[in-house]
Structure formats: structure tokens, C-alpha cells
N, C-alpha and C positions, 0 to 999 in steps of 0.2 A: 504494500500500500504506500502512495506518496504521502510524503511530510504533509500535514495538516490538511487530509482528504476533504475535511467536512466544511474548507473554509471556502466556501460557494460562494459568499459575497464579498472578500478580503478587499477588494479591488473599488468596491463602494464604497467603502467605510465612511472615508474624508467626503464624500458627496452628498450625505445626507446628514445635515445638521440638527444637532439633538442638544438637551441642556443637561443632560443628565444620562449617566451610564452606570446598568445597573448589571453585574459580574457576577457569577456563580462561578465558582472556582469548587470541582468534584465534582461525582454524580448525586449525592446527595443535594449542594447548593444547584446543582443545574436544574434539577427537576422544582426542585422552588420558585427560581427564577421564569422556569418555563410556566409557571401557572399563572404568573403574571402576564400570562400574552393576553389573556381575557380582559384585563381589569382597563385597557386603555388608556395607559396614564401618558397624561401629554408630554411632547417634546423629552420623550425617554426612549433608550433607546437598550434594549437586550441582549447578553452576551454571557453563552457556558461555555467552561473548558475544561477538559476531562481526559481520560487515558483511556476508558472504555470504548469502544466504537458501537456496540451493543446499546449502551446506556444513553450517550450522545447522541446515539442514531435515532434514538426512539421519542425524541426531543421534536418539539412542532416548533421551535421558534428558529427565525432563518440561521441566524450569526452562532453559533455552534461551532468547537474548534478542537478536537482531536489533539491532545498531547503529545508529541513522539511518534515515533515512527511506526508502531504495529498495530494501536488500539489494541491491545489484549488486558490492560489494565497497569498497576501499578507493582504488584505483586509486593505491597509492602517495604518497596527497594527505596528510600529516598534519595539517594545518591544518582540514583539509577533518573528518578523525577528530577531532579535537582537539573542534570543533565539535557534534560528532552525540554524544560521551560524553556531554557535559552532559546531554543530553534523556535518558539513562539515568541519570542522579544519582539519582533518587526510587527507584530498583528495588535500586541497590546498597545505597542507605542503608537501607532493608526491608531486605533480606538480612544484613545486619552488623548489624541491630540484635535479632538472637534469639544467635548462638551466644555461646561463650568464643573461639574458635581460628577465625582466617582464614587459608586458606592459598590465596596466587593463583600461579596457573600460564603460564608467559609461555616461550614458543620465540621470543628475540630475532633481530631483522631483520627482523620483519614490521609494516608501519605502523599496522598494527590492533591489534594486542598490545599494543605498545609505546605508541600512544595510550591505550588503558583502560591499562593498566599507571600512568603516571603520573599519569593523573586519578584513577582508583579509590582506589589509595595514600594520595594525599593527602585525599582522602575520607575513607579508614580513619581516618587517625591524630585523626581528630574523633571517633570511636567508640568505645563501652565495650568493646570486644575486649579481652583481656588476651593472646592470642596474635597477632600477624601474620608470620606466614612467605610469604616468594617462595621460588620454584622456578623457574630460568630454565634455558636452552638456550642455549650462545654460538653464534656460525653456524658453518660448517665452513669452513677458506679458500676453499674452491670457491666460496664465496658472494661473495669478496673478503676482504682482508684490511681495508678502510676498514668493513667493515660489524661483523665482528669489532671495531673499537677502538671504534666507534660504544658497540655493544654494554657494551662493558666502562665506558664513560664514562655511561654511562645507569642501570648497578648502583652506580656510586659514589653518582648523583643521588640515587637510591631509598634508598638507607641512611636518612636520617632518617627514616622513614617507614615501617619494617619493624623486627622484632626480632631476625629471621636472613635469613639469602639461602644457598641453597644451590644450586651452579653444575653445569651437567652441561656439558662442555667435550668436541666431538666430535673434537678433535683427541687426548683422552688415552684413546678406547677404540676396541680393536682387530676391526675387521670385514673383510672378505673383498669389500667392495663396499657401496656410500651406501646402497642398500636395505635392508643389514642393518644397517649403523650406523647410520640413525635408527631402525632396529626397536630394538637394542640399547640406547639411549638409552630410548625409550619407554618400555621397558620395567625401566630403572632409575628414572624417574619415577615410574612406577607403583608400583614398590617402597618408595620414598622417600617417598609422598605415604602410602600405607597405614601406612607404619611408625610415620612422626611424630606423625600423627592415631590411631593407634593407641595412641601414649603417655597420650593423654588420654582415649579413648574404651575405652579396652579397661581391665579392673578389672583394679588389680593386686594379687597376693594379699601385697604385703609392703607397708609406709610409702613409697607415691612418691604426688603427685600434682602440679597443676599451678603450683604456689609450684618447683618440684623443676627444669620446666622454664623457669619463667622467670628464675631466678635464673643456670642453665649458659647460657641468652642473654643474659642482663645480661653475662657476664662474657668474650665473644665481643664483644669492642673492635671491630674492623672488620667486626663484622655476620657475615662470610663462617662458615659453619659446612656440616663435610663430614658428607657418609654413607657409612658401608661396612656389609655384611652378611655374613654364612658361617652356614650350615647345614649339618646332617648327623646324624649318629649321633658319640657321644664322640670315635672314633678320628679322624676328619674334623675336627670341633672343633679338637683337641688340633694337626692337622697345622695346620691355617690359621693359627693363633694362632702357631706356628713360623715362617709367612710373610708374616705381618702385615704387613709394611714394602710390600710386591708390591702390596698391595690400596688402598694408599693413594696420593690426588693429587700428582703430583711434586713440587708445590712442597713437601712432605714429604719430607726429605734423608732423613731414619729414621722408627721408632718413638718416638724421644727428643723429637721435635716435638710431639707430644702436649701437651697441658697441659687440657686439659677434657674429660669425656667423660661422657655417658649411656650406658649398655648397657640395653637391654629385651632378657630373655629370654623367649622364647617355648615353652610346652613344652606336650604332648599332656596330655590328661585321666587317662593311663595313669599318668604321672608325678607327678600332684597326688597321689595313693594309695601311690606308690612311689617316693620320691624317690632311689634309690641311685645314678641316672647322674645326675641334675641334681647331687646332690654333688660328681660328679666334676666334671664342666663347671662350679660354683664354684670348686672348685678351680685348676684349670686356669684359669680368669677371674682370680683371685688372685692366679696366681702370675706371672701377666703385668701386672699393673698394679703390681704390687709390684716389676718390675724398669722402670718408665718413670721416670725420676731428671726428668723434665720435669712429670710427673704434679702439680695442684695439687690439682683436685676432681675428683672422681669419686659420680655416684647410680649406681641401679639399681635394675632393676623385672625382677618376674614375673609373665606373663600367661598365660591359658592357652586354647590353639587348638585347638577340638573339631574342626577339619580336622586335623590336625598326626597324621604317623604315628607311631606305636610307636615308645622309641627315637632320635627324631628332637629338634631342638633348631636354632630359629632365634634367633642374636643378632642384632641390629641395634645400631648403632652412629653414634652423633651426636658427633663432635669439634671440638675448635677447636685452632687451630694456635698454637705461640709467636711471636711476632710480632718481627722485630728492626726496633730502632732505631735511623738513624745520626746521630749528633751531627756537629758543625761541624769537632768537630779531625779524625774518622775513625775516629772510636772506632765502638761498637753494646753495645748490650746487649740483653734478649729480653723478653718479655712478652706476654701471653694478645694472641691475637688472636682 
């Protein structure tokens, strides 16, 4: 088989301009990636790459790119991956060289991920990007717990090299059985990858744009930055915003943890004409960020979802945590992480 059988469109890349470039890196992140062809997010543009040719192949979205030279997979050789990325240097650096915003997608533990993973990254950070976001998966202990700390030692590496990293940890969500917790998972990804890229791709009808986001990652110290979402109709709103502390990553002792936050609201075309419950839900947004005594900066954006029902209202929510610090004697004190 030739070097990078499946790269059908390499040759368009730079022709079709996009604002936003959204990477699976694995067969695990590619089949992620690839569920996103449905969701139509504007001016984004899709991209898996993988070792399998099986797994790759069985992919609907065009931009699909074969790792190395046989498609047989990875066989767990990273040296072996380490090797076969290079000959995909020329594709990613086309690719990173049209949008604003990269965001690559990696389910850790896998040799193939985790090989583009670090070669791609360090690739970026040569690029005129002004966004790069990871989105990773830690393993579940069932995979081991040596492949988990692996994992965790591998997001520290990547920090230089990214402007945020936001963690989906299958240990903090609750499913009935592994089938549904990586469904569950998947499908927080998928939410998370729309929302972010939606910051940028989606028009927002008040003063935000991409200075708004780079500035709330500037200020995200350890790179780590969380998602939470809640939708509904006001009354729903109003209850989650009650529960807020529930919705968030443990290492959040409270809501007081807070110290940076974007909110994008989302609201139906009904509501652009008739704002009476979007005032409420400002409200209600108000009157909660006004009691976070942690709170430093805070943007916000309105966009508007010609899917979105009557009524209805999706926030989405990008945080960063306070960060404590222990000195020598045993003291700490706290600061943006």
C-alpha cells in the first residue's frame, strides 16, 4: 500500500478555508471525530489519523489519513509510530496552516494516539494557530493503573505545546457498565469539542470574540481547563445553577474554586425577537457569579441555535480552577490554575 493511501483530499487542504480544525488522532478519537460529520458545525473542518486501515476505512468523513506505510495497526511499537508520524508531517503542517483554532482529540493509552499526539503538538507550536486545544481521555483502571499514571505524565509533557487541555477522566462518571461509560464519555467529547469550536465559529450577537478566548487560557496556569453544561427551559436553569457544585470535577471542593470562567449562551431564534426569559436566565447567571468570592474574570457570549426549541436555553461553561500553592514552611496560598 502507498504512504498515506487514504489521503484522497491532501491536495485541497489549503483550498478550503475553515476556522477551526478539529483532529482525532487513533481509532478511538477518529470514530469520535467522525460522529461529528452530522452535527454541522460551521466553518470546521475534520481530520482522523490512524494506523489501522480497517478502522480508518470505515470512517464517513473525507480527510482520513493512514499512518505509515501498511495500515495493519500499531502493534503497540511506539518507536515503531514515533517513526511513521514523520512521513505525515507534510499533511498536518497543510492542515494547521489554513485555520485560527486546532483542536486535537487523543483517548490516552493507545500507542497510536499518543505517538501523533506528541509529534503533531510539537509540530503545532511552529504554526500560526492562535488557538490549540487537546481533549484527552484518561484510561479507566481496568486498563491498569501504570497506564492511567503513564497517561497523566504524558499531559504534563504536552503542556508546552497547547493553550488548554481539557480531561475526560472515566473514573469521575457514572454508568451502569464500560459500554455505557465510554458511550457516556463520547458523548461529553462530542459536546465539548462542539461547544469550544462553537465559541469561535458561531456569531455572537454581543462583544466576544477570539482575543476573549485567548486571554481566559492565558490565564489557566496549569493549562488544565474544565467543561460543564445544563440546559432546559428557565425553571431547569435556575434549579442546576442551585447545584452547580454536583456538576463539577472533584478536585472542585465547591463553587468557590472557580476563579475563571467563559459562559456561551445559547438560545433559539424565538428568543432573538423576544428576549423576556433570556433576561431571566441573565439574571439568574448574575446572581450566581456574583456570589463566587473566588471569581476573578468572567466573558460571555450569545449565540443563536436555529435547532434550539422554544423556550429552551443551553449554557456551556469553560472554567479554570484556583490553584494552591505549598511553600517550604507548610504554609499554601491559591491562584488561577
Amino acid at each position: 500500500m502507498k504512504q498515506n493511501e487514504c489521503m484522497s483530499t491532501f491536495d485541497s487542504i489549503q483550498t478550503k478555508i475553515y476556522k477551526a480544525a478539529i483532529i482525532g488522532l487513533g481509532g478511538a478519537a477518529g470514530r469520535i471525530v467522525d460522529r461529528l460529520k452530522d452535527c454541522s458545525i460551521p466553518d470546521a473542518r475534520l481530520f482522523a489519523f490512524g494506523m489501522n486501515r480497517q478502522e480508518i476505512g470505515a470512517l464517513s468523513i473525507t480527510d482520513k489519513f493512514i499512518v505509515g506505510n501498511d495500515g495493519l495497526g500499531s502493534g503497540k511499537d511506539r518507536n515503531m509510530v514515533m517513526s511513521a508520524c514523520q512521513l505525515s508531517m507534510p499533511i498536518i503542517e497543510k492542515i494547521l496552516s489554513v485555520p485560527i483554532m486546532a483542536v486535537f482529540v487523543v483517548c490516552l493509552g493507545g500507542a497510536t494516539g499518543e505517538s501523533c499526539m506528541e509529534m503533531f503538538l510539537r509540530n503545532a507550536s511552529h504554526s500560526n494557530l492562535s488557538i490549540k486545544l487537546l481533549i484527552v481521555t484518561l484510561p479507566h483502571h481496568s486498563e491498569g493503573m501504570e497506564k492511567r499514571e503513564n497517561a497523566r505524565k504524558l499531559i504534563e509533557k504536552m503542556k508546552p505545546y497547547v493553550d488548554g487541555i481539557i480531561i475526560i477522566d472515566y473514573e469521575e462518571l457514572e454508568a451502569t457498565s464500560i459500554v455505557s461509560l465510554y458511550a457516556k464519555a463520547d458523548a461529553i467529547i462530542e459536546d465539548t469539542i462542539k461547544s469550544f469550536v462553537g465559541l469561535v465559529t458561531n456569531t455572537s450577537i454581543i462583544c466576544f470574540d477570539c482575543n476573549d478566548i485567548q486571554y481566559f487560557l492565558h490565564e489557566a496556569k496549569t493549562k488544565i481547563v474544565d467543561f460543564v453544561s445544563i440546559n432546559g427551559d428557565v425553571a431547569n436553569i435556575r434549579n442546576r445553577f442551585e447545584n452547580f457544585s454536583t456538576m463539577l470535577p472533584t478536585r472542585y471542593l465547591s463553587v468557590n474554586d472557580i476563579q475563571a470562567m467563559i459562559v456561551e449562551i445559547r438560545i433559539s431564534e424565538e428568543e432573538k425577537n423576544d428576549n423576556t426569559k433570556l433576561k431571566k436566565v441573565l439574571d439568574i447567571l448574575h446572581t450566581f457569579t456574583e456570589s463566587l468570592p473566588g471569581l476573578i474574570w468572567l466573558s460571555w457570549t450569545i449565540s443563536i441555535n436555529p435547532n434550539m426549541a422554544n423556550n429552551n436555553f443551553k449554557l456551556n461553561f469553560f472554567l479554570t480552577k484556583k490553584q494552591l500553592i505549598c511553600h517550604k514552611e507548610g504554609a499554601s496560598e491559591e491562584r488561577i490554575s
